[in-house]
N, C-alpha and C positions, 0 to 999 in steps of 0.2 A: 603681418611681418613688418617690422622698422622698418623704413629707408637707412639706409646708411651712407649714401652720396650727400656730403654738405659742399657748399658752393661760397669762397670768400668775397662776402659784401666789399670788397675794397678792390681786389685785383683778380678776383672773376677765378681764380685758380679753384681747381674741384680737391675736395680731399673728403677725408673719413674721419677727420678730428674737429674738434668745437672750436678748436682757432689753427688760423692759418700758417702753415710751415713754410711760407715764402716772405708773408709779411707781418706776419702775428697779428692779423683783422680776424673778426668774428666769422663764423661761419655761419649758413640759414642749410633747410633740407631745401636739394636741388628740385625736387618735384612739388608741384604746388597740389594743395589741398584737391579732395573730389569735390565736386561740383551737385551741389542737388538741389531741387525749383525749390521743395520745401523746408531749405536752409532759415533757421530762426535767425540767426544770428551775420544773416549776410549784413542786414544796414550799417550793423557795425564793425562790419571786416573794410567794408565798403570808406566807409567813413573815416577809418585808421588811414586804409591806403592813399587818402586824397591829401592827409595828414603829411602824410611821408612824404609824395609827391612837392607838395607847394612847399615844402620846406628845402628838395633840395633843388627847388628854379629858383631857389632867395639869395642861394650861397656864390 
């Protein structure tokens, strides 16, 4: 089954649409991915979020 909770990257507001009705920011799914030890692809989930991360302590 979908998720169907998205959560706007900008002003935290929850909604059900891919952009935000408060402030017209994107939306992400409010629940994070499952978690599994034998994930192939965690180094580079990993490595994205560190991405994200130090980009926005620059701003």
């Amino acid at each position: 089954m979908k998720t169907l909770i998205r959560k706007c990257q900008q002003c935290g507001t929850y909604t059900m649409k891919e952009i935000c009705p408060s402030c017209g920011g994107k939306t992400v799914m409010a629940i994070p991915m499952k978690y599994s030890p034998a994930d192939k692809f965690q180094k580079y989930r990993i490595k994205t979020l560190e991405e994200e991360n130090s980009g926005k302590n620059n701003d």
